[in-house]
mmCIF file of the N, C-alpha and C atoms, coordinates in Angstrom:
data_MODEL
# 
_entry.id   MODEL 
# 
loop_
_atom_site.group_PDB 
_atom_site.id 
_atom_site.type_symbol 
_atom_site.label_atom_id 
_atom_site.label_alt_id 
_atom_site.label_comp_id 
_atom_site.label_asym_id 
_atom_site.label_entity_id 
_atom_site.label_seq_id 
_atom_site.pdbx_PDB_ins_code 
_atom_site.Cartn_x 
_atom_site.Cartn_y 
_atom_site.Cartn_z 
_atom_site.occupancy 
_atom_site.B_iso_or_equiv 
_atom_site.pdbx_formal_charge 
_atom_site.auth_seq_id 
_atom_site.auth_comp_id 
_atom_site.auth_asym_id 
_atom_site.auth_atom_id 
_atom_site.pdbx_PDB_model_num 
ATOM 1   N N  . UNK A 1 1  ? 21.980 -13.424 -7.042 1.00 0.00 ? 1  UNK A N  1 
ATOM 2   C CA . UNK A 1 1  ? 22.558 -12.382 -7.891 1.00 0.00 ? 1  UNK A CA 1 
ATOM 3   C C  . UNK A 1 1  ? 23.627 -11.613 -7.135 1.00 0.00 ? 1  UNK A C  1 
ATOM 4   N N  . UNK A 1 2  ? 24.206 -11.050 -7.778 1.00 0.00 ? 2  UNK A N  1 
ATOM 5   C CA . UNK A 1 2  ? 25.594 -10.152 -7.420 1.00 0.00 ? 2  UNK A CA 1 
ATOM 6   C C  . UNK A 1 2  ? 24.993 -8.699  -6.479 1.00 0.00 ? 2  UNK A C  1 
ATOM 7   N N  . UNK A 1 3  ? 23.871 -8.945  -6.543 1.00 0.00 ? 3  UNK A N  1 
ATOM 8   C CA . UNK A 1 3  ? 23.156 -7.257  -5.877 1.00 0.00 ? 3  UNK A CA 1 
ATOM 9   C C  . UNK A 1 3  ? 23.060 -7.987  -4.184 1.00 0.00 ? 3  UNK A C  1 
ATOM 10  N N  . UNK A 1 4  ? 22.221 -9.013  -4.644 1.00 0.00 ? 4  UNK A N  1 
ATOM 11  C CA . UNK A 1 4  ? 21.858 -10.379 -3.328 1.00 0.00 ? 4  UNK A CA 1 
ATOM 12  C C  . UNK A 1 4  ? 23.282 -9.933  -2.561 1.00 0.00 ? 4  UNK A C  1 
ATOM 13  N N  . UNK A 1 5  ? 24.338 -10.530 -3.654 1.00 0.00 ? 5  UNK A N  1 
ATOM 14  C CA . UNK A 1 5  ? 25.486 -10.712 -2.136 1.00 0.00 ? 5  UNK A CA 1 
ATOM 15  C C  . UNK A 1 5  ? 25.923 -9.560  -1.473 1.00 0.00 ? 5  UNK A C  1 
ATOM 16  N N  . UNK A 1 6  ? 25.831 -8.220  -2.201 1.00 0.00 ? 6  UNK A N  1 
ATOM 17  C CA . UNK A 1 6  ? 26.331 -7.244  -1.504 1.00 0.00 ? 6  UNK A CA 1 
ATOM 18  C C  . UNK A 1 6  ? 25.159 -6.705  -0.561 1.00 0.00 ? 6  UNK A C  1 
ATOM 19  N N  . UNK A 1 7  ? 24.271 -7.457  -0.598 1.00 0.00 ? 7  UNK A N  1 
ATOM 20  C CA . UNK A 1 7  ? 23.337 -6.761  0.395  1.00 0.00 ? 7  UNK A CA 1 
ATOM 21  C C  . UNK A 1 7  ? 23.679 -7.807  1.730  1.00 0.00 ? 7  UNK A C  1 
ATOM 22  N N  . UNK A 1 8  ? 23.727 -8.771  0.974  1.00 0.00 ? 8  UNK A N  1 
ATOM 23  C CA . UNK A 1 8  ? 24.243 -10.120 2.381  1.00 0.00 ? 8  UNK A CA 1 
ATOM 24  C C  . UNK A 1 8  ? 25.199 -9.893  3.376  1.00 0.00 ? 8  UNK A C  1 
ATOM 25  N N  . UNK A 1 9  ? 26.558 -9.269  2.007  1.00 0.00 ? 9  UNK A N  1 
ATOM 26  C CA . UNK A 1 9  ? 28.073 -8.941  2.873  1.00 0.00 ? 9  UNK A CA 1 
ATOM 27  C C  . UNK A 1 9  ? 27.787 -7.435  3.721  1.00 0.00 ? 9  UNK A C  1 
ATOM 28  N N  . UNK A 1 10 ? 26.888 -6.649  3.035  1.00 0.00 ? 10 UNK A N  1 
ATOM 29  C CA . UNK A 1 10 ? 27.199 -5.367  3.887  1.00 0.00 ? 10 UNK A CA 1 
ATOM 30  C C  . UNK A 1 10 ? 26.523 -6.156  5.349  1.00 0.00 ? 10 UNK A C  1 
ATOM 31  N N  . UNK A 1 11 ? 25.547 -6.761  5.205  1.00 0.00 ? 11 UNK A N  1 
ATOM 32  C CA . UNK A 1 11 ? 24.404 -6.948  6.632  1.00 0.00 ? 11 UNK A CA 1 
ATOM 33  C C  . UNK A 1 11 ? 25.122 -7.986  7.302  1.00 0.00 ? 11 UNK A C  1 
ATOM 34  N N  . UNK A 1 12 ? 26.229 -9.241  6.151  1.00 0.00 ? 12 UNK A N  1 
ATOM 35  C CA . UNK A 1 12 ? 27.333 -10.021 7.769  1.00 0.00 ? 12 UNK A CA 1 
ATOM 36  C C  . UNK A 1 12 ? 28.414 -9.097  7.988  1.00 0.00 ? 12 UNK A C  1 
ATOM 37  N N  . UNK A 1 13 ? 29.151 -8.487  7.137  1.00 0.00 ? 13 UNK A N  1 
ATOM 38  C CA . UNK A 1 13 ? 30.528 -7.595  7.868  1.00 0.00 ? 13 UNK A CA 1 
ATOM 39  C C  . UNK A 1 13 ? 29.840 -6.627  8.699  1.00 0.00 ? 13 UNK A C  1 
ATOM 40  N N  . UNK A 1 14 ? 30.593 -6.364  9.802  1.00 0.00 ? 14 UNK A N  1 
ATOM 41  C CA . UNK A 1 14 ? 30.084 -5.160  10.455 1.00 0.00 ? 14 UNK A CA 1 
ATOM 42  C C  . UNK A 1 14 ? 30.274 -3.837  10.079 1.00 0.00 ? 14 UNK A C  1 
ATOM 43  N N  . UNK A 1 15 ? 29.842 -2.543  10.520 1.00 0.00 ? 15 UNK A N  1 
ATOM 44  C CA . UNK A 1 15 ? 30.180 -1.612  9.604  1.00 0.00 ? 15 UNK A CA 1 
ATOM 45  C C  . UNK A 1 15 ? 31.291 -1.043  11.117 1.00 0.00 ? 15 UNK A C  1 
ATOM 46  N N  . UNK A 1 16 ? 31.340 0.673   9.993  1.00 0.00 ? 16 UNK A N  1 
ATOM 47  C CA . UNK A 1 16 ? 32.595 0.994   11.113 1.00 0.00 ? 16 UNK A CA 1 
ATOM 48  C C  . UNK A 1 16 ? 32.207 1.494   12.490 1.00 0.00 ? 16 UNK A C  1 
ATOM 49  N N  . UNK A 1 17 ? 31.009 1.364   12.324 1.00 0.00 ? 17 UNK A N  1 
ATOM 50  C CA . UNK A 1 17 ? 30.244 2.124   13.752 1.00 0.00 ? 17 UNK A CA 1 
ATOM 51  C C  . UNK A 1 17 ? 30.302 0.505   14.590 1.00 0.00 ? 17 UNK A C  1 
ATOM 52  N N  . UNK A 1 18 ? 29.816 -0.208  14.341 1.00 0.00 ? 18 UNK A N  1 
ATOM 53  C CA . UNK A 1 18 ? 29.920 -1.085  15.662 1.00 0.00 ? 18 UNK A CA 1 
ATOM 54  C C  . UNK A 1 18 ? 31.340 -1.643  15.741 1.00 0.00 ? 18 UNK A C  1 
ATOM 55  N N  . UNK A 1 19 ? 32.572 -1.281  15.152 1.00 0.00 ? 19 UNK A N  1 
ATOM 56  C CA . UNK A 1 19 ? 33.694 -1.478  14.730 1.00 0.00 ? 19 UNK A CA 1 
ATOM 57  C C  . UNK A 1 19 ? 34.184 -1.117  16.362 1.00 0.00 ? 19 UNK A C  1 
ATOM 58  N N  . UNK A 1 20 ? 33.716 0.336   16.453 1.00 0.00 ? 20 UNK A N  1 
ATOM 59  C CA . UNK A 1 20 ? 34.171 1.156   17.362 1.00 0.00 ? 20 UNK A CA 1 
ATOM 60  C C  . UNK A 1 20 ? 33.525 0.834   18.610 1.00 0.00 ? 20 UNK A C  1 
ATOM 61  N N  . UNK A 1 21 ? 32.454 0.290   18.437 1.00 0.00 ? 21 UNK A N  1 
ATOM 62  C CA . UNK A 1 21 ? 31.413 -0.178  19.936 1.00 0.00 ? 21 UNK A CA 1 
ATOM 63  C C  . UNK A 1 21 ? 31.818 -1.402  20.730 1.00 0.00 ? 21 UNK A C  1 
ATOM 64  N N  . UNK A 1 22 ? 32.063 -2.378  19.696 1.00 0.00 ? 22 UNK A N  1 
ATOM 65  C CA . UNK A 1 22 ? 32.349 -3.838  19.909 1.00 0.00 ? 22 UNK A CA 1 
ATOM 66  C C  . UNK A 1 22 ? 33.672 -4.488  19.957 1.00 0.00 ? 22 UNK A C  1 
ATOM 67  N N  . UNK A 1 23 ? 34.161 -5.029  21.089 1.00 0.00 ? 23 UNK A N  1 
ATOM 68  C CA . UNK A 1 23 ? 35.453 -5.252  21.421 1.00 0.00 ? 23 UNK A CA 1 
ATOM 69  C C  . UNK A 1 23 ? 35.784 -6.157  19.810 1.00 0.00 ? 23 UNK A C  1 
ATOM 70  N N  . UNK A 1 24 ? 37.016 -6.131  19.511 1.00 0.00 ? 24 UNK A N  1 
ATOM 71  C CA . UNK A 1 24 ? 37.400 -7.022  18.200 1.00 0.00 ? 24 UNK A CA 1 
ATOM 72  C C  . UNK A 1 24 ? 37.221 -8.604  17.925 1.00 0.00 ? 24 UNK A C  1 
ATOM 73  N N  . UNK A 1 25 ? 37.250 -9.346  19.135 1.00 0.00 ? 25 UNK A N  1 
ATOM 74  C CA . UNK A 1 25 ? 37.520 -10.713 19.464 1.00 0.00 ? 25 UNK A CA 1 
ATOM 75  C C  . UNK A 1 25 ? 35.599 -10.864 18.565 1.00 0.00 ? 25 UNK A C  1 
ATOM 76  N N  . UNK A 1 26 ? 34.516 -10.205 19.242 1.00 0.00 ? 26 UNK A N  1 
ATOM 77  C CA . UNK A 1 26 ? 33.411 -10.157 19.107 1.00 0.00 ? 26 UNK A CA 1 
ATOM 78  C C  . UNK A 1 26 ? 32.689 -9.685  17.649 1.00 0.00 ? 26 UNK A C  1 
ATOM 79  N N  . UNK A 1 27 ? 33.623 -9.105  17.261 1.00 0.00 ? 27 UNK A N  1 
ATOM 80  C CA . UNK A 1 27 ? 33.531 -8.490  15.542 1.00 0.00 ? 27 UNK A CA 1 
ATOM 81  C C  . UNK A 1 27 ? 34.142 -9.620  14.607 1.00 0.00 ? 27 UNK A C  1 
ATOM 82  N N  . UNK A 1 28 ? 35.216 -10.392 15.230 1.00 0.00 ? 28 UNK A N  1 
ATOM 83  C CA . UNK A 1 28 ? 35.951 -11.398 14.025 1.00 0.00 ? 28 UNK A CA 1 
ATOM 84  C C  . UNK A 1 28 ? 34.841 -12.656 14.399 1.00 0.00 ? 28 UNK A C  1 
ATOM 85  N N  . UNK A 1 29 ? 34.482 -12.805 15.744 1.00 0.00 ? 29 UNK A N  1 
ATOM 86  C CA . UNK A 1 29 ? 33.624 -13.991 15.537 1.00 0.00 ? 29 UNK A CA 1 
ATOM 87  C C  . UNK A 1 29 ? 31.961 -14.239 14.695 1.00 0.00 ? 29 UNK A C  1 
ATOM 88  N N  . UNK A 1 30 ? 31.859 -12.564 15.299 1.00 0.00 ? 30 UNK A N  1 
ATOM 89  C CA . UNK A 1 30 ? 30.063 -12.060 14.211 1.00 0.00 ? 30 UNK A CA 1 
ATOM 90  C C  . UNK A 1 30 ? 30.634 -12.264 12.681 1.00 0.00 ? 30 UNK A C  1 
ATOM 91  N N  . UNK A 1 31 ? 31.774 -11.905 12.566 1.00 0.00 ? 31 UNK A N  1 
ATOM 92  C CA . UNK A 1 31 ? 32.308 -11.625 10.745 1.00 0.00 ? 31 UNK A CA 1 
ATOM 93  C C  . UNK A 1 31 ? 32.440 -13.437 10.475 1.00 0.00 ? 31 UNK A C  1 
ATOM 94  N N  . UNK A 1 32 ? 32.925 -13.892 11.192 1.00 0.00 ? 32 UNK A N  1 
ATOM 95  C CA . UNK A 1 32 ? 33.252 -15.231 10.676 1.00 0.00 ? 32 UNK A CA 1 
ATOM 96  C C  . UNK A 1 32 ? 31.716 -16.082 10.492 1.00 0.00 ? 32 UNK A C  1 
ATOM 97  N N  . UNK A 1 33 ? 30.935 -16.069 11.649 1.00 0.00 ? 33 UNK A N  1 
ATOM 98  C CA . UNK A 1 33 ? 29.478 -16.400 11.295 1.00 0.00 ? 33 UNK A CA 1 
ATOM 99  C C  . UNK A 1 33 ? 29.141 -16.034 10.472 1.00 0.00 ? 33 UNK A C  1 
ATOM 100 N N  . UNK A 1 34 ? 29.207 -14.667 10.238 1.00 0.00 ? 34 UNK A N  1 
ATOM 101 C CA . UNK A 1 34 ? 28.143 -14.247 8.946  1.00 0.00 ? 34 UNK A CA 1 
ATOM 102 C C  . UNK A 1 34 ? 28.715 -14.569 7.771  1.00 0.00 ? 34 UNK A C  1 
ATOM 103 N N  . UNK A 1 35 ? 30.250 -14.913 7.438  1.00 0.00 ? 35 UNK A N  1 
ATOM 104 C CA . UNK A 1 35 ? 30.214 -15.290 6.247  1.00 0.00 ? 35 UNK A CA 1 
ATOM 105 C C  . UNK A 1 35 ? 30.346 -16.786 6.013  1.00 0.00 ? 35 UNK A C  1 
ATOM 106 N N  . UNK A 1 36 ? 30.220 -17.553 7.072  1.00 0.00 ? 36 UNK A N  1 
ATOM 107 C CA . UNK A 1 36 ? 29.470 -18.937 7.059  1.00 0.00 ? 36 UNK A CA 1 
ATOM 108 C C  . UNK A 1 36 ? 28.165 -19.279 6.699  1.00 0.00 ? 36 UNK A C  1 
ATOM 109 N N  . UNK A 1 37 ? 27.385 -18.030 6.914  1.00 0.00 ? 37 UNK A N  1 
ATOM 110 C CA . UNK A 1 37 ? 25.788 -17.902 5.965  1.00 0.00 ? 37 UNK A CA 1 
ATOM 111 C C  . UNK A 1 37 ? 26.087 -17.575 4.533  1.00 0.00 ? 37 UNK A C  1 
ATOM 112 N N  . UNK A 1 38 ? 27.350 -16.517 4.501  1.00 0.00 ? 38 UNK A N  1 
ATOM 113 C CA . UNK A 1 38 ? 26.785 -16.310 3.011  1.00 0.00 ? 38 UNK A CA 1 
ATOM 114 C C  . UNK A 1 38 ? 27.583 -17.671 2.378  1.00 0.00 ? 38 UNK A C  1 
ATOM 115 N N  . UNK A 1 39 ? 28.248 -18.347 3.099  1.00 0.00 ? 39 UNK A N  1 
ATOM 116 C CA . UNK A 1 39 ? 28.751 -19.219 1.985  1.00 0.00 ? 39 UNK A CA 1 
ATOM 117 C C  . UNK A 1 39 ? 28.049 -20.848 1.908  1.00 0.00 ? 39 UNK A C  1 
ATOM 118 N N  . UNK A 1 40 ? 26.844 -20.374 3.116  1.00 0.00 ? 40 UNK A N  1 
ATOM 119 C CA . UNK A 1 40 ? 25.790 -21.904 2.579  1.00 0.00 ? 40 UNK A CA 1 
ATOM 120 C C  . UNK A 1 40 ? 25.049 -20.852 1.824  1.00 0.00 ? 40 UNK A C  1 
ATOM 121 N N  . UNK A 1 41 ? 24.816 -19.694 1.607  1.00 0.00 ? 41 UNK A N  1 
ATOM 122 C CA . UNK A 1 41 ? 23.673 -19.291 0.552  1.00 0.00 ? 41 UNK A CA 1 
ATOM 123 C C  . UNK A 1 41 ? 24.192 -19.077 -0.283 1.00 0.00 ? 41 UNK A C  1 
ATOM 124 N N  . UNK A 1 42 ? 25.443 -19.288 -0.685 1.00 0.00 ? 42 UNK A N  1 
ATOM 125 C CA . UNK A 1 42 ? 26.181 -19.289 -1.763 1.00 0.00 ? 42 UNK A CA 1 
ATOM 126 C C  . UNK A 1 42 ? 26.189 -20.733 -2.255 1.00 0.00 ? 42 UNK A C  1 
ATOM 127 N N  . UNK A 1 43 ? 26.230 -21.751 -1.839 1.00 0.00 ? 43 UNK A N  1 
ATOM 128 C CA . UNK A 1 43 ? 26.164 -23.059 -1.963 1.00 0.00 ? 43 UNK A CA 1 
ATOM 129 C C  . UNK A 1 43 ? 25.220 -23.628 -2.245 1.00 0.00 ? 43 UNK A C  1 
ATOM 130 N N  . UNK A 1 44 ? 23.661 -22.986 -1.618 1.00 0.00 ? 44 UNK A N  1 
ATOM 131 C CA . UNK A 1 44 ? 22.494 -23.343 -2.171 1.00 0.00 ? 44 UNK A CA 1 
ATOM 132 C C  . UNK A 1 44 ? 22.524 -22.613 -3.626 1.00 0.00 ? 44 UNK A C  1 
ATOM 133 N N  . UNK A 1 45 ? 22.615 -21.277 -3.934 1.00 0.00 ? 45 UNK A N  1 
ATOM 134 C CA . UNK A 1 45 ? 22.521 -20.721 -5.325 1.00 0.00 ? 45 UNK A CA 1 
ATOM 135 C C  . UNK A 1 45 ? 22.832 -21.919 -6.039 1.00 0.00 ? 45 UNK A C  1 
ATOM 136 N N  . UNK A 1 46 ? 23.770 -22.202 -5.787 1.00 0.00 ? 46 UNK A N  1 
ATOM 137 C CA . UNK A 1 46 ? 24.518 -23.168 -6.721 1.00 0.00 ? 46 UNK A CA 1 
ATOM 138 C C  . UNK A 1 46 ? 24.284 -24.515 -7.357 1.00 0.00 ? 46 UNK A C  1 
ATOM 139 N N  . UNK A 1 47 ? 23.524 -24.717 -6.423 1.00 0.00 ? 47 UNK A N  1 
ATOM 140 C CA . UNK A 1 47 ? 22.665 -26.041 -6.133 1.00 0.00 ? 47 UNK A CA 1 
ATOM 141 C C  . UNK A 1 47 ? 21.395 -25.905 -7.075 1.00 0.00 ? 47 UNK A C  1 
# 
């Protein structure tokens, strides 16, 4: 469901607090993983 993904995207994007903690190189690679999960759990939905 549409509630599912925004709970998915807030918990893979990082928020602005570790924005500020975590060098950037380390934020685009956590961001890119995490939305490699949501897009196999997007793929299973689908399935």
């Amino acid at each position: 469901t549409l509630d599912n993904m925004i709970e998915i995207s807030n918990t893979v994007i990082p928020t602005e607090l570790s924005l500020r903690e975590a060098p950037l190189d380390e934020i685009i690679q956590d961001t890119v993983i995490g939305l490699e999960k949501l897009q196999k759990i997007c793929d299973r939905n689908d399935n």
